[in-house]
N, C-alpha and C positions, 0 to 999 in steps of 0.2 A: 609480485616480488621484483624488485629490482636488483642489477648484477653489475658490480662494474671492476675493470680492473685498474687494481688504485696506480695512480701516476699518469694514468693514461687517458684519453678523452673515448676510451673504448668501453660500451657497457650494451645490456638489453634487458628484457623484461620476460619473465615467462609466461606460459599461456597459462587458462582457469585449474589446469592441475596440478600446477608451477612444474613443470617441466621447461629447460632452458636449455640454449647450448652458445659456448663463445668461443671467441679463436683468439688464442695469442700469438706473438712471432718468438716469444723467445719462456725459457723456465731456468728458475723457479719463477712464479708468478701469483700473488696477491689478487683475491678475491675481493669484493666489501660487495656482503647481500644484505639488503635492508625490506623492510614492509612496515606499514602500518598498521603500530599496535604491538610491536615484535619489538626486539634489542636487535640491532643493529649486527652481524656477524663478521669477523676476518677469516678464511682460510687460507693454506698457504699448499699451491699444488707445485710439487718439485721433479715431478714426471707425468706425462701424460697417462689418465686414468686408462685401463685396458676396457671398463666397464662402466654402469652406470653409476654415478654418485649420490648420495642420499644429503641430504642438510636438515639441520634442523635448527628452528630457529624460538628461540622462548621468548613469551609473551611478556609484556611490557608491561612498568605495574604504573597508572599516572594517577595523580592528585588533582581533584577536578571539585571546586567550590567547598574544599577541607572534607571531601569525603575521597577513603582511599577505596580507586579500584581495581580490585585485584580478579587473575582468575577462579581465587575460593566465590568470588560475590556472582561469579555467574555461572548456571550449572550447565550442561550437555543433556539436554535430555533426550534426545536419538541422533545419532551418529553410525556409520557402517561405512567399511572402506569402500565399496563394491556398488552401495548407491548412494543418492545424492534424493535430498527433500525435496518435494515439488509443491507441495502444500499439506496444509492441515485444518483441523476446526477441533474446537474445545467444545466434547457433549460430556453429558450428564454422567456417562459412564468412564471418560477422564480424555484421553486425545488423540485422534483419530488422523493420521498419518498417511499421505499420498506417497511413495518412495519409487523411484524408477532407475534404473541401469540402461547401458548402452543408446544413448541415444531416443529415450523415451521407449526403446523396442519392449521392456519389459519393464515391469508393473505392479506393485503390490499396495496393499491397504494392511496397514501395521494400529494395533491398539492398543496403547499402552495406560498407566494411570499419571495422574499429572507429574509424578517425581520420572517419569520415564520408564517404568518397568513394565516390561513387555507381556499384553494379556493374551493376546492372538494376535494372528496372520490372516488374508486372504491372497493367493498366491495369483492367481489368475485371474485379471480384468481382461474386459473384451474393450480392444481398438487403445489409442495412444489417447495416455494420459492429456487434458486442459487442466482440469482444476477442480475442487470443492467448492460444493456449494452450499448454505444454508440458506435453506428458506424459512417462510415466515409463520410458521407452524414449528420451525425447531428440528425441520428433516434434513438431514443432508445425502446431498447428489453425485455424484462423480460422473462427470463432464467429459465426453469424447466431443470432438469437432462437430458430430452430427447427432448422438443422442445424450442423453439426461437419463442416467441410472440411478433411483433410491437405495441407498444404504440401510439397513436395519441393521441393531445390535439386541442380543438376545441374550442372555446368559454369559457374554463373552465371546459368541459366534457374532461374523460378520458374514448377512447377511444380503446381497446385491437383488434388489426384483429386476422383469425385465426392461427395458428401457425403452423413452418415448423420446416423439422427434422434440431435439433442443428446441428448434425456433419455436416450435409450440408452448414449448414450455416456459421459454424464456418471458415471451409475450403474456403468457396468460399470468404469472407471479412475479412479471418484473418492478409493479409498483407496490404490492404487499410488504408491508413494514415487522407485523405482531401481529398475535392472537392475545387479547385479555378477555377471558369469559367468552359470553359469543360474537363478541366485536372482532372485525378482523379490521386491524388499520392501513390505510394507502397512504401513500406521500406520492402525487404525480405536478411535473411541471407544464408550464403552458406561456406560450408568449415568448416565443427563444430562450426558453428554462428561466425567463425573470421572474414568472410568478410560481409560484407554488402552494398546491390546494392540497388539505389535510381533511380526512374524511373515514368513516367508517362504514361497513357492510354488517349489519346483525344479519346471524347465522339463521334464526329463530324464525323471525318476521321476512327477510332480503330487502330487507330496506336501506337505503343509501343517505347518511348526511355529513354535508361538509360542515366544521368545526370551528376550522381556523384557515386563513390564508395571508401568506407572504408575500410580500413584494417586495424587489429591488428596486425603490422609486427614482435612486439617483439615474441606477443604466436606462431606467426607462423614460424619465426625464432629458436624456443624453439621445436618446432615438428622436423621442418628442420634436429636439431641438436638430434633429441632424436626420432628416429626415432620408437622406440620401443614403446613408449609413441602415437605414432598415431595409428600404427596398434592396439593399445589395445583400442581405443580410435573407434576403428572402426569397431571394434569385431573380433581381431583374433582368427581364429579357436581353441579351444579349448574343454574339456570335456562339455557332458551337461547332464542335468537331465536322459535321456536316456540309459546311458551306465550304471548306477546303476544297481545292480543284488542280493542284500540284501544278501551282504556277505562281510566281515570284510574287501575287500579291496576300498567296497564304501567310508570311510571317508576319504583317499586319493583324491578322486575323489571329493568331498563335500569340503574337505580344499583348491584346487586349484580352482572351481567353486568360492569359496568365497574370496580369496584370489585375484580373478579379479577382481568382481565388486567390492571391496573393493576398490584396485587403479584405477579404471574409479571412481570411487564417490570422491577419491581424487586429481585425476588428474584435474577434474572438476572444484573442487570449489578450490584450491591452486593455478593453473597451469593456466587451460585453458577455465575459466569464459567467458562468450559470449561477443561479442565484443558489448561495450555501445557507443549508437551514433544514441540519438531517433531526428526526425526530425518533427520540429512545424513553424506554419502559425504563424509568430510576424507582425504584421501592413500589409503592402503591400509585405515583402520577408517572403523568406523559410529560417530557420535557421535550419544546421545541427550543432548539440551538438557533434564536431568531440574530445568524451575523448579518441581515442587511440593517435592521434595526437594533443591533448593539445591544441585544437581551435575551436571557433565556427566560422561556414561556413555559409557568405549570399549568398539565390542566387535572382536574381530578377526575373520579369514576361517571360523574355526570356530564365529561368534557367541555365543564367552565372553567376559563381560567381562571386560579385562585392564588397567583403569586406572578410577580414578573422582579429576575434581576438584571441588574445595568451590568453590559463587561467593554473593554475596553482591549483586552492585550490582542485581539486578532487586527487590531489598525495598523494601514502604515501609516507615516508621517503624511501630513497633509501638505503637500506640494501639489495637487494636482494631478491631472490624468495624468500627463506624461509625467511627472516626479516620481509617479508610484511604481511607472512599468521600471523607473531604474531600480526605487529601491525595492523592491520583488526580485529583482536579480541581483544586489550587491548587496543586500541584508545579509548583518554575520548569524542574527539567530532571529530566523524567519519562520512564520508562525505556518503552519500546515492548513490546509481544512478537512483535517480529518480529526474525529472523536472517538474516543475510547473508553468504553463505559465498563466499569468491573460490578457486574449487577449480586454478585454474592456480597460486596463491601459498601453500594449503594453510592460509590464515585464513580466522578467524570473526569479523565483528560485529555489535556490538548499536544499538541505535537510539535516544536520546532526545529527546524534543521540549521545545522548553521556550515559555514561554506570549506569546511574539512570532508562534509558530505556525513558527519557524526549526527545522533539526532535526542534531544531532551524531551523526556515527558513530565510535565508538569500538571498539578493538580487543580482544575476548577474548583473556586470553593462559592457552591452550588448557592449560600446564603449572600454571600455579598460579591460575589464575580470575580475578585481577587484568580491569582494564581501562584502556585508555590512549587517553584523546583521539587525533583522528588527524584531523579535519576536522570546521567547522560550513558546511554548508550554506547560505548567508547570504539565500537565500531563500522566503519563508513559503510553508507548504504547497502541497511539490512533492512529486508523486506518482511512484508506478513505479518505486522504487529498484531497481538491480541494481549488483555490485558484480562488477568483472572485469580480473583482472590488474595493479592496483595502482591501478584507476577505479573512482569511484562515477560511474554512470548515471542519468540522472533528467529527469522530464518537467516543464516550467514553462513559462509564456506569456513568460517574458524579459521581455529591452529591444527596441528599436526601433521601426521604423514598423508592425509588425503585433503585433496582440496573439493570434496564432494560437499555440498550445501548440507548445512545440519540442522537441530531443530535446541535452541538455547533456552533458557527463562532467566533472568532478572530481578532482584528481589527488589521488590518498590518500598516496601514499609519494615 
């Protein structure tokens, strides 16, 4: 929230629970607090307050490609003055809610149905909250910094078993995608994440076959040709913290040290970004989201491909390596790589952001590639998207008197 006293070049900003404070030299004295997404406010303070002041400010109604959005089109579906959302995941039994106070010190697991209505509590976690997790069986976890706890729900009871060490855990389900039947599927990359191998384990037999594999052949055509670029990328031998001896010819030694990771952090994110091409259960097939080859890939129960479509909206403009790193940062409505599959409605979409930090989700249309506007978001970086049943879900500190992160949905259709 912004605060500024009108006439004057004096203003501030308040912190995440909009608390603020300013100093005038003289009264009465004119307020203008503004936020995005909100109306604009004037108050007018004609004596110094003895206490604290409250403001409120009402939500802003915009008009965004003739559809109007207002606060009715978006619901609240958990809010509490006292805590603030950390995460969530959508089960079977409706949505499963991370919620923490004080500084992550305390802790709960809230289960509500998808309109929000609260079906139990678990009050007590053991150690500070990370996060949820669903794995690839459909279980979900609750994440302390060192172990991996499974959740059960039973009747309405939430359920926690006892917990195992995360890196184990993490390692052993980190390339696990799904369960269809007794197939469990993997997605793992290989080659500085340009290639990527699709594969399955029968439960039955333990038998292992790869399916399908992707390549980024341009980044790796771009190694091919730049061979310098890979051995750095792989850690050519070089000085290392070691060879220091605290004498004036160490910053030699500290400027080429730096002067590597420097180009590996931008060979990285200009150059040689990990190849996208995540792979989801739509209806009866497997679809792979092949963006290095501008297709999505079905496969059916016998994991043959039996359909491939052309798409196009995840391009930039073709200028070039460097053309692209600009327009990846000065694009107004810049396409995500991330997917969002609503598996009760049997769509896919995609995600743009555009540089208000607001975000659109638009609808793959799964037969011919096409994409079709379908909601903007109308507030700046909200995290936690899930999309279910004709909803997008998503996390935001909102309006009103608390500025505690809360848990919203979005009517798509």
């Amino acid at each position: 929230m912004n605060i500024l006293i009108k006439g004057k070049n004096i203003g501030t900003t308040s912190d995440e629970l909009g608390k603020f404070s300013i100093k005038s030299d003289k009264l009465p004295t004119l307020l203008e607090i503004s936020h995005i997404g909100f109306e604009a406010k004037t108050i007018i303070l004609e004596f110094a307050p003895l206490d604290e002041i409250e403001i409120f400010l009402k939500p802003k109604i915009a008009t965004l490609k003739g559809v109007l959005i207002t606060t009715e089109k978006i619901d609240t579906v958990y809010h509490d003055r006292d805590y603030s959302v950390k995460d969530y995941k959508l089960v079977e039994e409706g949505i499963l809610i991370l919620i923490f106070r004080n500084t992550l010190n305390k802790s709960e697991l809230v289960l509500t149905d998808y309109d929000g209505n609260k079906i139990n509590t678990l009050q007590t976690l053991p150690g500070k909250p990370v996060m949820l997790y669903k794995d690839c069986l459909g279980n979900i976890h609750f994440f302390t910094k060192t172990k991996s706890f499974q959740i059960y729900i039973e009747s309405g009871d939430i359920i926690l078993y006892p917990g195992v060490d995360l890196d184990w855990f993490v390692n052993t389900m980190k390339y696990c995608r799904f369960l269809i039947g007794s197939k469990m599927y993997y997605q793992q990359s290989e080659y500085l994440d340009l290639v990527v191998n699709y594969y399955y384990v029968d439960t039955n037999s333990i038998s292992r076959k790869i399916f399908h594999t992707v390549k980024d052949q341009d980044k790796i055509d771009f190694l091919y040709y730049n061979p310098e670029n890979f051995s750095l990328l792989l850690g050519r031998p070089g000085p290392d913290l070691g060879e220091l001896k605290g004498l004036a010819t160490d910053k030699a030694i500290l400027d080429q040290i730096r002067f590597i990771e420097i180009e590996k952090r931008f060979n990285s994110m200009a150059y040689l970004s990990p190849a996208f091409a995540p792979m989801h259960v739509i209806g009866d097939s497997v679809c792979v989201f092949n963006f290095p080859d501008s297709k999505l890939e079905f496969f059916n129960d016998k994991d043959s491909l039996f359909s491939e479509t052309n798409i196009s909206f995840h391009k930039q403009y073709n200028n070039g390596q460097a053309g692209n790193v600009i327009e990846s940062v000065w694009r107004i409505n810049k396409w995500q790589p991330e997917i969002y599959i609503d598996r009760k409605k049997r769509k896919a979409y995609s995600l743009f952001l555009n540089n208000s930090g607001t975000k659109e989700l638009k609808e793959i249309n799964l037969e011919t590639g096409e994409t079709e506007f379908k909601i903007k978001i109308p507030f700046p970086y909200v995290s936690t998207i899930n999309v279910h049943n004709g909803y997008a879900y998503f996390i935001y500190k909102g309006w009103g008197e608390s500025q505690n992160k809360k848990l919203f949905r979005q009517r798509i259709e």
